[in-house]
N, C-alpha and C positions, 0 to 999 in steps of 0.2 A: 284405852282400847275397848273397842265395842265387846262383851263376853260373847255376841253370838256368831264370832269367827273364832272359829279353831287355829291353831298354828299351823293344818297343813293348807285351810286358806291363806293365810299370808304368807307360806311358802310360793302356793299357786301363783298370786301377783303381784312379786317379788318376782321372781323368774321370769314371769312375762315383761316385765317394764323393763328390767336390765337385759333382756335377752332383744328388745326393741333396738336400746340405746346403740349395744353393739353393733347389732345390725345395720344401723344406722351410721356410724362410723365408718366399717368396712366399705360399706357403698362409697364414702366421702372419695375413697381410693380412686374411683373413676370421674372426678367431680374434675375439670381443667380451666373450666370457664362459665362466665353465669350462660349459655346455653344449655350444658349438663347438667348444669345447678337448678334451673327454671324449666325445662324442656326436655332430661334425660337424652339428649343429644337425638331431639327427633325418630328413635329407633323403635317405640314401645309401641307393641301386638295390640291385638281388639281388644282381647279377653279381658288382657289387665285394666286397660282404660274404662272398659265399660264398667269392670267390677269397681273399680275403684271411684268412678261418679258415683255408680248407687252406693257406696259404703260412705259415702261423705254423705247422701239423702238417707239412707238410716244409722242418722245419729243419735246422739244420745238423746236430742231434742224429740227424734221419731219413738225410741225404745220406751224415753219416760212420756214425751205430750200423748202420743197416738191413743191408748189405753186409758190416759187421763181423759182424752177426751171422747172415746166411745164407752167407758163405763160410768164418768159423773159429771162433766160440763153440761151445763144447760144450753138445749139444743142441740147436743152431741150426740154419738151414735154410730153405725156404720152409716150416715150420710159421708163420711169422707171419704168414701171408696167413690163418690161420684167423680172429685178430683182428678182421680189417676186415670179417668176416660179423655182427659187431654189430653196425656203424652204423648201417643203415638200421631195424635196428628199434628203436637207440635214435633216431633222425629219427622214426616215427611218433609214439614217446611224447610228446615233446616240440612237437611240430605239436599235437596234439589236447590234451594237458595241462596245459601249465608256459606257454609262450610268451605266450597270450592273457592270463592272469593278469598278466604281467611288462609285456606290454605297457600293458595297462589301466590299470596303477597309474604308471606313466609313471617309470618308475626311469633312474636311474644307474647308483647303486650298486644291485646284486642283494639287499645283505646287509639294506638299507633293509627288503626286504618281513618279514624274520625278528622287526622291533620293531612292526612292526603287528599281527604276526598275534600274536606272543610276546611280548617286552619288549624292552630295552635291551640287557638284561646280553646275552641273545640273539644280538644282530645284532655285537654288539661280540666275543663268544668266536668266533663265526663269519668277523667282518673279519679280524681281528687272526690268525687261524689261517692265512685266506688270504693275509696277507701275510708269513707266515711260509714257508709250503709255498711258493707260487710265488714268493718272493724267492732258495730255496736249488735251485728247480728251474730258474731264471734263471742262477744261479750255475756250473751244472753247463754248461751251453748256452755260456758266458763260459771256462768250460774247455775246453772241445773246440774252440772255435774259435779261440781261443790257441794251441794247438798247431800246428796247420794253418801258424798265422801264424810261428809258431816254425821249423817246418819251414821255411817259404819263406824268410825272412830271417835266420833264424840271430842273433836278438838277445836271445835269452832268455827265460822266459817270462814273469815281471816286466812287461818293456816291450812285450810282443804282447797281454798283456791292458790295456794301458793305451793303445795303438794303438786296438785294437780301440773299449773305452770313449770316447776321446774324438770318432772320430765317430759311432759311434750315439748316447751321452747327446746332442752335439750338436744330432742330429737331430731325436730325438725334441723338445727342450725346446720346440722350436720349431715341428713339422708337426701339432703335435695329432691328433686321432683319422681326420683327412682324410688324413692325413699318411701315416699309418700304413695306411689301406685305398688309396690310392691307387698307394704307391710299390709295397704288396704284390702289386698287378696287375702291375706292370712286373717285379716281382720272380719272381714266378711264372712269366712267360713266359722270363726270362732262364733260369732254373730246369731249365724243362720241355724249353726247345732243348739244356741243354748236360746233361743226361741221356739223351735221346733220341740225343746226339752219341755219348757213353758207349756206349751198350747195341750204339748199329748199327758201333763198331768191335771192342767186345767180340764181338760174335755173329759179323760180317766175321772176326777171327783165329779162330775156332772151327769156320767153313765156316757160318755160320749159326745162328738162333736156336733151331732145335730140336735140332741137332748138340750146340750148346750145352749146352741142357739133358740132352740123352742121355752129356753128358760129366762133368755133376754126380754126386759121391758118393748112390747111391742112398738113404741115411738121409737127404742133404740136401734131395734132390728130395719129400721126403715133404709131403702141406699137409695130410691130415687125417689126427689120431692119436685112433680113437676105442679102443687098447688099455689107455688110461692115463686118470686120473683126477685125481690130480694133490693128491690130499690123503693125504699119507704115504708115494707113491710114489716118490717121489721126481724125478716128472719134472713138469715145472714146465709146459711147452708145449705140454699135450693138449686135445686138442677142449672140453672140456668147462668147463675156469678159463678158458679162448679166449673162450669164446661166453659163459658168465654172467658172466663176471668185465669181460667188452669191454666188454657189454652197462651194468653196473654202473657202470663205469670210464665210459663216453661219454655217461649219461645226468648223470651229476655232474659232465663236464669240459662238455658243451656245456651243461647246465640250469643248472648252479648253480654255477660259477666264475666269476669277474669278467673274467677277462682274455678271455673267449670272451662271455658273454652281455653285455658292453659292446659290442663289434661290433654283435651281433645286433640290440640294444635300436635303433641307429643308425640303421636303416633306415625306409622312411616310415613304413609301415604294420604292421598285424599279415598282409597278406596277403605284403607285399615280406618282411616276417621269414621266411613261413612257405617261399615260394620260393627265400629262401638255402638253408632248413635242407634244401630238397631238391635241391638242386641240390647241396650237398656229399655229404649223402648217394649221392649216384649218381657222382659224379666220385671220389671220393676210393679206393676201391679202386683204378682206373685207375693214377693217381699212386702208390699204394704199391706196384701190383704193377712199376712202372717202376724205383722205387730197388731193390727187391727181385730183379728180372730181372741190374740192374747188380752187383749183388748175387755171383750167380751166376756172371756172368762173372769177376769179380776172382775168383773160387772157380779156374775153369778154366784161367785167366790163370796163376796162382800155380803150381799145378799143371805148367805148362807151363815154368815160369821158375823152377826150384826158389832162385835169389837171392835171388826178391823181399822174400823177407817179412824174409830177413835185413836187407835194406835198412831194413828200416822201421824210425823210431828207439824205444829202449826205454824204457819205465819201469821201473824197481825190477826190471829184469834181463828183462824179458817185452816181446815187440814190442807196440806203440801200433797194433793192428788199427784200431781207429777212424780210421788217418792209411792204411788203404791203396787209397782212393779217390786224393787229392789225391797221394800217390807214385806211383799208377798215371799220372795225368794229367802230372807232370812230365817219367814216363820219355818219354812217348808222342806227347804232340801236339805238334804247331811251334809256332814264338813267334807271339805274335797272339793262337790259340787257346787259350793257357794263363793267358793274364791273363784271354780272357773265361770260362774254366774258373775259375780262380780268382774272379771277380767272383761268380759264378754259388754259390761257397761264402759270400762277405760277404752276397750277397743274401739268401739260406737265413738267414744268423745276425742280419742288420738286422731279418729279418720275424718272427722269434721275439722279438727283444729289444726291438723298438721297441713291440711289443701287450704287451710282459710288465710295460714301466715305466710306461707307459701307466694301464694297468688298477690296477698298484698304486700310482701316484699321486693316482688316482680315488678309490680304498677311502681313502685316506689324508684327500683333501682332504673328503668325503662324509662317512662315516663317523666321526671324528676334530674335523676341521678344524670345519667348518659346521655339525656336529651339536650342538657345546659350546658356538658362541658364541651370546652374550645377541641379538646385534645383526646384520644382517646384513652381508657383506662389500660395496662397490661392486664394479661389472662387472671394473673394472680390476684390483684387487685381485686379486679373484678369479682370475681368467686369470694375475696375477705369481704370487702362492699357488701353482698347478696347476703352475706351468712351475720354480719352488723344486723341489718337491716332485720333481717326473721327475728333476731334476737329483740331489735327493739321496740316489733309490733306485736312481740309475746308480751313482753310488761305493760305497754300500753292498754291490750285485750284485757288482761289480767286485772289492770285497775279498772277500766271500764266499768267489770264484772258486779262491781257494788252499787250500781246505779239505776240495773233494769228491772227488779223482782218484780215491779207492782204494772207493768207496761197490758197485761191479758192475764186471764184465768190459767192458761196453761202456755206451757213454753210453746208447744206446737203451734198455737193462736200468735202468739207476741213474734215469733220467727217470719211467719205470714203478713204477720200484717206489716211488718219493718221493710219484707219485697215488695210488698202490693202499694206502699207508696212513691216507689221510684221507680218500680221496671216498668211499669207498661211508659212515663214519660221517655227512661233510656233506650225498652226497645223504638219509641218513634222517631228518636234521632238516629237509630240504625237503619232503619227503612226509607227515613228520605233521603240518606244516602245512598241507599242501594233502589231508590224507587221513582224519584223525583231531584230531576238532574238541575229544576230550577229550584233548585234552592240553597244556601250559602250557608256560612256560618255564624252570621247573624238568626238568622231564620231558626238553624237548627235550636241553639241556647236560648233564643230568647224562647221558644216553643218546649223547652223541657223546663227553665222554671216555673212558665206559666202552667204545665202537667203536673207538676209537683206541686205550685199555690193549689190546685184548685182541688188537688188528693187532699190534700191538709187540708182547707175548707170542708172539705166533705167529713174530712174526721173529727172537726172541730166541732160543726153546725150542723148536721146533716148525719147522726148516728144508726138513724135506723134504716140507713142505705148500705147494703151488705160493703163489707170491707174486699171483698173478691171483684166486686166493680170498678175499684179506684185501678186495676190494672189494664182493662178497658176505659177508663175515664179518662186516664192520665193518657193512655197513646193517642187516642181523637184529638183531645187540645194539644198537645205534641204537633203532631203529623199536621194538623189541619193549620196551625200560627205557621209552621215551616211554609206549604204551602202559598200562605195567603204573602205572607212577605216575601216570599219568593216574586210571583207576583210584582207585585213593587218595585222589587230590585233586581228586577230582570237582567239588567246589562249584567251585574256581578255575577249572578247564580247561571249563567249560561255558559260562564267558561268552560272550556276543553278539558274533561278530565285528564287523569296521569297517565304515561304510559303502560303503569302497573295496575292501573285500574281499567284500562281498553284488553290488558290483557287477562286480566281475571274476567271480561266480560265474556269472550270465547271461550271461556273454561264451562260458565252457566252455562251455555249453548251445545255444546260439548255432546256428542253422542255416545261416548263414554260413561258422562256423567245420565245422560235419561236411563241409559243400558238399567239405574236404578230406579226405575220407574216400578217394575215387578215386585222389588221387596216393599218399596213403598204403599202398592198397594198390598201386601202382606201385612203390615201395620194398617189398613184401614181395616181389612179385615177384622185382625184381631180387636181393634176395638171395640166393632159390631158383637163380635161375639163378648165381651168385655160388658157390653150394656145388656145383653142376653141375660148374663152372669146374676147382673144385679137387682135387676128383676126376678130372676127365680129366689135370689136369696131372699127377695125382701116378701114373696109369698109363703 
């Protein structure tokens, strides 16, 4: 046992993990079918959904990369706040575009609408992709939080990843999708107090918040680089792969990943959908600009303590940046506080892991499971199936976990670049489906592997092309093979869409649905003022 936890830190998170667990069972009480199981029975409010998307995007990958990477990645800095100047314009696309369609057809699974509108083979390369991507980006989340646990107890990394797996799989098997939005409200708020704790004693030893930042490495202090381009120059983090590459990246991880548009789907309505997607939209810079602030501090902190970073333990001979949050918080706070500091890191990694196994035991039991048999499952079945299934993509994440350390400098970089190789091809087999009626599913597949070779090309031969372009890269070759074979095979891709798809088309059209044309531009707004922001900061 680590000496620098007191016992009433392990009170603290003891308490909390078991108080999870219960919780989580309790919930099982309303669980009848995998609808409740995967969906929370369609009834869940804005608040929670939205909260509970951004608590799965500040995870523990956000709590430990963000700060690793604005206080000592090279190249790092607050340029990642250019980032978050995509979301709200990927939030309008998706309000007026994608969601109503999603909604209408009353899905589950996402990947379902790819065999109505394409075929089988379609929705199966697309499942089977996402549970591929998001099982190894699960993986990497089960690494970085293992360490943290390494650090504190000193048991190995072995038995901190297996700590860690058997209360979240736990959790999960049993809280279903209720489980998962509800606990990620409380997680969030535990979250947001013990970051806000962070920043106002980081800024307190600096003399303050703007000392602070007047005490950051001026390259670091930088948020907008429009000197740099970022395809061949080799600089990866400038304005321009930031803004298309975000913009690419957010409309494929909120539109057309499972692990995010299962949430979404949860909600009552298409109106309640449409109020999460804005409500994250507008809160979610806030939040980043907070870990990124703390960020900053550990930057000034180090600076001032020229030890620290020696402290921090190494890998393969190079310090564990990622571990200099939770070192910070050791040296620093009294007992008490460091267990709910600590809890405050389990929360972050329960609200990323528990939506990740979640979603991919959904694709599994959907796509897979329910889709092949003759006969249907009973209710009961169903629900044991769904809860196998969480169960056996926890041990699989789990073992994964020993396989990604050395993928990027920092977790936050290795999380990004594992999307940036597939979404922008997935989101362009979502858009020829919603955008380009001549095309089949041939077209679509053969257009996402080609997206996918040519991401991987680019990362192979081609390094000092920002890795934020492969999410625009991969959609053009996507979209543009669909098209062109479309083309070709005209007679097939011309067919008469579904009844469910003529009728989701009047839903886009929908005066109801423009009625959100107002908040949306609310969201463009805010982003103008957002790049305002970052510009003052950076003077």
């Amino acid at each position: 046992m680590n000496a620098a936890l007191a016992p009433v830190d392990w009170l603290v998170v003891a308490v909390y993990l078991l108080s999870l667990v219960v919780f989580a069972v309790w919930l099982s009480r309303r669980q009848f079918d995998r609808a409740d199981y995967y969906l929370g029975g369609r009834k869940i409010g804005a608040w929670p959904v939205a909260i509970s998307v951004m608590a799965t995007q500040c995870s523990t990958n956000s709590i430990l990369g963000a700060p690793a990477f604005v206080a000592f990645s090279v190249g790092g800095g607050l340029v990642w706040l250019q980032y978050e100047l995509a979301l709200p314009l990927a939030m309008i696309l998706l309000i007026l575009l994608v969601m109503p369609l999603f909604r209408q057809l009353q899905l589950v699974s996402v990947y379902a609408y790819l065999e109505q509108r394409f075929d089988l083979r379609t929705r199966l390369l697309l499942s089977g992709l996402f549970l591929f991507v998001r099982a190894f980006a699960t993986a990497v989340t089960v690494f970085g939080v293992s360490l943290v646990i390494d650090l504190l107890l000193g048991i190995g990394f072995f038995w901190s990843v297996f700590l860690l797996g058997a209360f979240t799989v736990l959790y999960d098997v049993f809280g279903g999708m209720r489980g998962v939005i509800y606990s990620d409200v409380i997680q969030m708020v535990i979250l947001v107090a013990v970051l806000g704790l962070l920043l106002w004693l980081l800024a307190d030893n600096s003399g303050g918040l703007l000392p602070m930042l007047d005490a950051l490495d001026p390259d670091r202090r930088r948020t907008l680089d429009f000197a740099h381009h970022g395809l061949g120059d080799g600089e990866t983090f400038a304005f321009w792969p930031m803004l298309f590459g975000g913009l690419f990246l957010y409309l494929a991880y909120y539109g057309c990943d499972q692990s995010q548009v299962q949430r979404i789907l949860s909600a009552k309505d298409i109106d309640t959908t449409n109020r999460a997607l804005l409500i994250n939209g507008l809160l979610r810079f806030p939040l980043v600009a907070l870990y990124c602030l703390v960020g900053v501090g550990i930057a000034v902190y180090a600076a001032d303590k020229p030890g620290f970073v020696g402290s921090l333990p190494e890998h393969e001979g190079a310090p564990q940046f990622n571990l200099a949050v939770p070192r910070y918080m050791l040296d620093t706070l009294p007992p008490g506080l460091v267990g709910l500091a600590m809890v405050a890191l389990f929360a972050a990694a329960m609200s990323s892991l528990d939506s990740a196994l979640n979603s991919l035991s959904a694709t599994t039991m959907e796509d897979f499971v329910v889709r092949f048999r003759d006969k249907p499952l009973s209710a009961r079945t169903e629900l044991l199936t769904s809860r196998l299934l969480t169960a056996a993509w926890g041990c699989a994440t789990l073992g994964m976990s020993f396989l990604v350390g050395d993928i990027a400098p920092t977790i936050l970089e290795t999380i990004n670049k594992i999307g940036s190789l597939a979404n922008g091809p997935i989101l362009g087999v979502f858009a020829l489906g919603l955008f380009w009626r001549r095309c089949d599913g041939v077209g679509a597949s053969a257009g996402l592997l080609l997206g996918i070779a040519g991401n991987t090309l680019l990362w192979r031969y081609v390094p000092d092309v920002s890795w934020l372009w492969w999410n625009v890269a991969g959609f053009i070759v996507t979209f543009s093979t669909g098209i062109l074979l479309g083309a070709v095979r005209s007679q097939v891709a011309t067919s008469a869409p579904s009844a469910a798809l003529a009728s989701a088309a009047q839903v886009l059209a929908s005066e109801a649905l423009w009625n959100w044309k107002r908040w949306c531009g609310l969201l463009f707004a805010w982003f103008l003022v957002l790049f305002l922001l970052l510009g003052w900061l950076q003077t």
